[in-house]
VOGU-3710 file (C-alpha; in Angstrom, 3 decimals, decimal comma):
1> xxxxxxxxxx> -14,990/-0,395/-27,523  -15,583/-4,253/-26,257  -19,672/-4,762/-25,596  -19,803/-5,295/-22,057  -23,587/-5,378/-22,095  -25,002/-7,422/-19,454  -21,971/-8,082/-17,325  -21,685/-6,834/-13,750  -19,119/-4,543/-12,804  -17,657/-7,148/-10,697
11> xxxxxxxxxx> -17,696/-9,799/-13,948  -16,312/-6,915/-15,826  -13,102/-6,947/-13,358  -13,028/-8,984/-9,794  -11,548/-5,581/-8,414  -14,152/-3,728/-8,216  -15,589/-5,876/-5,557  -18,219/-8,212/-4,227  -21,800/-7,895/-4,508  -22,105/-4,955/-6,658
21> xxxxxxxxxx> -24,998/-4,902/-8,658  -25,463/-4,820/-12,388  -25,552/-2,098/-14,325  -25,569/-2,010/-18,404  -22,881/-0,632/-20,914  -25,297/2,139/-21,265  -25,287/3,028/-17,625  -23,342/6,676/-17,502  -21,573/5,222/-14,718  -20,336/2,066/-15,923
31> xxxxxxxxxx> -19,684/4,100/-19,381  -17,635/6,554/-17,226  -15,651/4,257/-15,435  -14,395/2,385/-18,574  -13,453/5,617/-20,711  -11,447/6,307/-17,095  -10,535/2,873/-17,498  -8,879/3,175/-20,746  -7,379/6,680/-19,931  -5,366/5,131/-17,022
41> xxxxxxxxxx> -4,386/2,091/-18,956  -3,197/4,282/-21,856  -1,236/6,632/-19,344  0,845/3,188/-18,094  1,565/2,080/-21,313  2,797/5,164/-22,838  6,262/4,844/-23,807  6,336/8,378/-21,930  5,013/6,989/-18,302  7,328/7,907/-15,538
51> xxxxxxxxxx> 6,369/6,288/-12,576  6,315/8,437/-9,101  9,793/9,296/-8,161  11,275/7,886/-5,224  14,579/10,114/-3,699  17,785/8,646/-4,786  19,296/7,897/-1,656  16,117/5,850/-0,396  16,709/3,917/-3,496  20,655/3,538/-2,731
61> xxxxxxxxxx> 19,723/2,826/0,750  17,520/-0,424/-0,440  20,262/-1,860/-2,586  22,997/-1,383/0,151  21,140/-2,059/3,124  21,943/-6,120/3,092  25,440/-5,592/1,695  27,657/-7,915/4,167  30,450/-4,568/3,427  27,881/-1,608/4,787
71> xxxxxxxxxx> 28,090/-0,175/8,153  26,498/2,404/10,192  29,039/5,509/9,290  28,245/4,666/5,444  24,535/4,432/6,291  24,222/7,680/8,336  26,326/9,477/5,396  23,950/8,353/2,785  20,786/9,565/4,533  22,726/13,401/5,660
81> xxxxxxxxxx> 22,321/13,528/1,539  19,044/13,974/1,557  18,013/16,219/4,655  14,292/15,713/4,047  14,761/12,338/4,217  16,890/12,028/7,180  13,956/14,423/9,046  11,386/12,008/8,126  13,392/8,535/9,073  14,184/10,952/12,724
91> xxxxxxxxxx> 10,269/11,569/12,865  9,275/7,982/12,234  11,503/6,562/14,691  10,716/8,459/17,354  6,996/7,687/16,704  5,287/5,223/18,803  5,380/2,636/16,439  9,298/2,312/16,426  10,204/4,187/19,529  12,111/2,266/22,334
101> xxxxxxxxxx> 12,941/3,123/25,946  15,200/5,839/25,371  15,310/8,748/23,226  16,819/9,185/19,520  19,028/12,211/19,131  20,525/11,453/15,874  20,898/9,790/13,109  23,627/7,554/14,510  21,026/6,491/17,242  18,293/6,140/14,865
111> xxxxxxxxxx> 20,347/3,430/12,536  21,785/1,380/15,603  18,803/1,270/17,084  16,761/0,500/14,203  19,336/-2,048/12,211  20,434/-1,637/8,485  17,497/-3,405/7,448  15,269/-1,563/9,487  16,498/1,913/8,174  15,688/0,703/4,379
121> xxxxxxxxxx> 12,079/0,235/5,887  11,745/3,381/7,690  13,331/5,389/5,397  11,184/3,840/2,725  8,321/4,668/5,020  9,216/8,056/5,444  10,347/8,616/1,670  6,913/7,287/0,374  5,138/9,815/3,039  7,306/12,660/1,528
131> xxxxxxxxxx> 6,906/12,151/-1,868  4,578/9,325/-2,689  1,298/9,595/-0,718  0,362/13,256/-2,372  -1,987/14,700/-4,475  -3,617/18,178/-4,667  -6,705/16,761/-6,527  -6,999/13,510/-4,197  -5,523/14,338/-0,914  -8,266/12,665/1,099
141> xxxxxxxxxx> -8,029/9,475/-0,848  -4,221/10,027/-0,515  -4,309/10,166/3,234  -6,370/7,296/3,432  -3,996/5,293/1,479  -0,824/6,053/3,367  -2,265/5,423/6,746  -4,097/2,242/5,135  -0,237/1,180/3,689  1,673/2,127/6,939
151> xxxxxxxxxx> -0,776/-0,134/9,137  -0,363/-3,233/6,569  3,303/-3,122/6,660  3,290/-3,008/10,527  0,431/-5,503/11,306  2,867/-7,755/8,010  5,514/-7,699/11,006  3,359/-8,876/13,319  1,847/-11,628/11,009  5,698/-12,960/11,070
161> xxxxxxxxxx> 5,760/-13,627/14,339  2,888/-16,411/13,828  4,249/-18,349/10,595  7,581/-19,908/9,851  8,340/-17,927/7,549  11,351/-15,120/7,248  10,091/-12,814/5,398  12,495/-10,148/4,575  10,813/-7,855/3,087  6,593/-7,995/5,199
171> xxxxxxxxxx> 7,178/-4,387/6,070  8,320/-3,383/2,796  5,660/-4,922/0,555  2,830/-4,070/3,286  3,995/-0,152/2,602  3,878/-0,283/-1,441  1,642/-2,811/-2,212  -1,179/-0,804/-2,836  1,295/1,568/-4,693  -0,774/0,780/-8,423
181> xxxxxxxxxx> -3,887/2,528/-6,825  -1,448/5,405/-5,874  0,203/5,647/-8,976  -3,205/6,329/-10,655  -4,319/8,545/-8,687  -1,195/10,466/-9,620  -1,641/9,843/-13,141  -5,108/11,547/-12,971  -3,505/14,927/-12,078  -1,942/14,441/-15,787
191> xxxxxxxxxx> -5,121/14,096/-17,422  -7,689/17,017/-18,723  -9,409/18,607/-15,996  -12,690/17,296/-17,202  -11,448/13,836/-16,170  -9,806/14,883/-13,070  -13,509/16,443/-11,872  -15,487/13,093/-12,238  -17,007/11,685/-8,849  -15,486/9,304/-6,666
201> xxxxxxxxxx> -17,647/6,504/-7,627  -15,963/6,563/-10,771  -12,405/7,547/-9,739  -12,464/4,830/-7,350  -13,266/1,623/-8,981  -10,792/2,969/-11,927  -8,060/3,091/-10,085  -8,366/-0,341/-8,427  -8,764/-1,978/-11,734  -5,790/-3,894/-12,585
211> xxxxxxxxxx> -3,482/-2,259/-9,172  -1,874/-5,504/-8,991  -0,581/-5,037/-12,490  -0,099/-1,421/-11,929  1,750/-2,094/-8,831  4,404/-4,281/-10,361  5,271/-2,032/-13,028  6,151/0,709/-10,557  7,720/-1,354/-8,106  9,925/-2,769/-11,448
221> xxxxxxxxxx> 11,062/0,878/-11,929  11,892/1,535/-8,808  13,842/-1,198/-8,942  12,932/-3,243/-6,396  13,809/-7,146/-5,473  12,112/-9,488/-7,916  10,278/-11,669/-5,124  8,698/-8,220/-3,741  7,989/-6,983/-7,086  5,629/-10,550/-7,449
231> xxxxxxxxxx> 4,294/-10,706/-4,213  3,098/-7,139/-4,411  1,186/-8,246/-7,575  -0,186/-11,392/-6,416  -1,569/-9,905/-2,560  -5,094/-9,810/-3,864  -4,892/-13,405/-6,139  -2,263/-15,229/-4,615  -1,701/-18,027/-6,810  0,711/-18,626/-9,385
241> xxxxxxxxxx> -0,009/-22,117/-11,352  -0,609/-24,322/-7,726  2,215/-22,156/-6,009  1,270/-19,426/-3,208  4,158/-17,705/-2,054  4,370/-17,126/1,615  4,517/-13,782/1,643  1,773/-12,921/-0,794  -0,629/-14,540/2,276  0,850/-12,645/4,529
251> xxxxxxxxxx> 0,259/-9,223/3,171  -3,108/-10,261/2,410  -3,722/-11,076/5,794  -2,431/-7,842/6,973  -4,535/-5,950/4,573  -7,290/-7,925/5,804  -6,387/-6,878/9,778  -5,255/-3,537/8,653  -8,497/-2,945/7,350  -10,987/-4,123/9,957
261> xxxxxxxxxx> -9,010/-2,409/12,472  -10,584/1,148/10,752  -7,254/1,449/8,154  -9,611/0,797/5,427  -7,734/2,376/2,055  -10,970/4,554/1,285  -12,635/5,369/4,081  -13,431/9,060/3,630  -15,312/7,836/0,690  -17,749/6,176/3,009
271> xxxxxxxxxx> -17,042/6,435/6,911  -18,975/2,726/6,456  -15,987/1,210/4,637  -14,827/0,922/9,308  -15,038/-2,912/10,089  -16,592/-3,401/6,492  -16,647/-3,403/1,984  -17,676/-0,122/0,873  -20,676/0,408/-0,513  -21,456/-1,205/-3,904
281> xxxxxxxxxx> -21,822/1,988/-4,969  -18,346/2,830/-5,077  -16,162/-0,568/-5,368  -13,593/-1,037/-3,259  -9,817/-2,785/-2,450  -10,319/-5,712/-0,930  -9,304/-9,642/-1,172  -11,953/-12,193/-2,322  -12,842/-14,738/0,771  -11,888/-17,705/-1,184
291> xxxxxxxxxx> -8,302/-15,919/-1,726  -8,131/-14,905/2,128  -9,393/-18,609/3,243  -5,943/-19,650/0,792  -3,704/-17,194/2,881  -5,152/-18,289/6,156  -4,363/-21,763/4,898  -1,203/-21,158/3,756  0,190/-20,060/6,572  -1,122/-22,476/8,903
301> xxxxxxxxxx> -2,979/-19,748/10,526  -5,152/-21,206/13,395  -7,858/-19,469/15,005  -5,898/-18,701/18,522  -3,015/-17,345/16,071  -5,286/-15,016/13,954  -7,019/-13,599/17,176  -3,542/-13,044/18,833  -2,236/-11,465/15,722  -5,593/-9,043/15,892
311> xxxxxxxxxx> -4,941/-8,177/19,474  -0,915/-7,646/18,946  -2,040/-5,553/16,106  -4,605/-3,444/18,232  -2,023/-2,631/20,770  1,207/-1,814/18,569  -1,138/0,321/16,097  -2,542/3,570/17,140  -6,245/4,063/16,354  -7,124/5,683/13,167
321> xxxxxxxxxx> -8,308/8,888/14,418  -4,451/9,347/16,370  -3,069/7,936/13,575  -4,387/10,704/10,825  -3,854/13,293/13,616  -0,006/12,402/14,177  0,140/12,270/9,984  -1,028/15,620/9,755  1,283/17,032/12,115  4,106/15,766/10,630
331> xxx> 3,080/16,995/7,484  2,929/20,827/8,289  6,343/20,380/10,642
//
């Protein structure tokens, strides 16, 4: 193994966050983390990996949904395919979040009211909720990560509002961009229960090294669109040469409201992480300043806009305690 000796954790990989302190490569913890490290890595780049599997007709639903030739009978057949599916895309829209002023009592309903291209979010949304955000050995972390995604991808469509830009797909890369922490955490269940039973302080920072590599893969195999399969890689460290794409600053934005709104992506780890970084303890998912100042900046953000987007956000979101309440209920229903 690579002497790290001297080196922060944070010098060691920007991910783990700012201001952690320094530790040496005969610290158990730092030695932990990088033997979890080089598990994880290993895992991805076996030639067996299988990323987490989304349900075919989500995926079908994505690659028809901005086909000029598609049409609400064809999209309400593809989603009676998959029952569970259509359930959760029935849930989700009669949610607050997506709800309008009169009720949903089908399917039918559910796509006119919604759009085509709004169905390929929601039923994303409600696939990645079915399948996606689980994990018998990290169900906490799990939770916090799908309430954490869901509020990104809905303050993303707020964010729109404010900048010039069309972005297609805010909602969608707000829900999976954070998908390379998830897929590690599912790739610990794979590994020897010795692993599996370290503490969080390790498991954490391990699986936010590298996400935004992590993230692409996954999002390669599912097949997604090429510009959301960048930007999803890029929402932490946006820039590509002197390019910044758009959309990349506008998911990091909404990570940034999404999170210090109480949507922070580990906060049972420490109740703290509320309005703030985790402890240094523990490492945490968040953009550097210099990287948010660029989004803020490349967006043409000014201050009026960013407060207005905070207060949109505040009232379209529920709060984080409703929010894991209503996720728990529609888990057991």
């Amino acid at each position: 193994m690579e002497s790290r000796a001297g080196l922060s954790a944070k010098e060691l990989n920007p991910n783990y966050g700012n201001g952690r302190h320094a530790i040496g490569a005969d610290d158990p913890l730092l030695v932990a983390q990088l033997d979890l490290d080089r598990r994880i890595d290993e895992a991805f780049s076996s030639p067996r990996y299988r990323p987490p599997v989304l349900p075919a007709v989500a995926v079908e639903l994505m690659s028809v949904a901005n086909s000029p030739d598609v049409n609400v009978r064809a999209v309400v057949a593809l989603l009676e395919k998959d029952p569970v599916l259509a359930t959760g895309v029935l849930k989700l829209v009669r949610s607050p979040l997506h709800r309008g002023t009169a009720e949903v009592r089908s399917l039918k309903e559910a796509v006119v009211r919604l759009g085509l291209q709004n169905v390929r979010d929601v039923a994303l949304e409600a696939a990645m909720n079915a399948r996606i955000f689980r994990s018998p050995l990290y169900s906490e972390l799990m939770a916090d990560l799908a309430m954490h995604s869901r509020a990104t991808a809905h303050v993303a469509r707020i964010v729109c509002r404010y900048v010039t830009w069309d972005a297609e797909y805010a909602f969608l890369c707000g829900l999976i961009h954070d998908v390379g922490i998830v897929s590690s955490l599912l790739v610990l269940n794979e590994l020897p229960r010795g692993s599996a039973q370290l503490g969080l302080d390790v498991v954490v920072p391990s699986v936010v090294h590298d996400h935004e590599q992590r993230a692409e893969l996954v999002a390669r195999a599912w097949g997604m669109p090429d510009e959301v399969v960048w930007v999803i890689g890029h929402h932490h460290h946006l820039r590509n040469g002197t390019h910044v794409h758009p959309l990349s600053a506008i998911i990091c934005v909404a990570e940034f409201v999404a999170t210090r709104m109480g949507f922070a992506p580990f906060k049972s780890v420490d109740p703290r992480a509320s309005g703030g970084p985790l402890t240094a303890a523990v490492g945490h998912d968040e953009t550097p300043p210099m990287q948010m100042k660029l989004a803020v900046e490349t967006l043409g953000l000014s201050k009026q806009a960013f407060y207005q987007i905070v207060q949109d956000a505040q009232r379209a979101l529920p709060t984080p305690s409703r929010a894991a309440a209503a996720t728990a209920q529609a888990s057991t229903n």
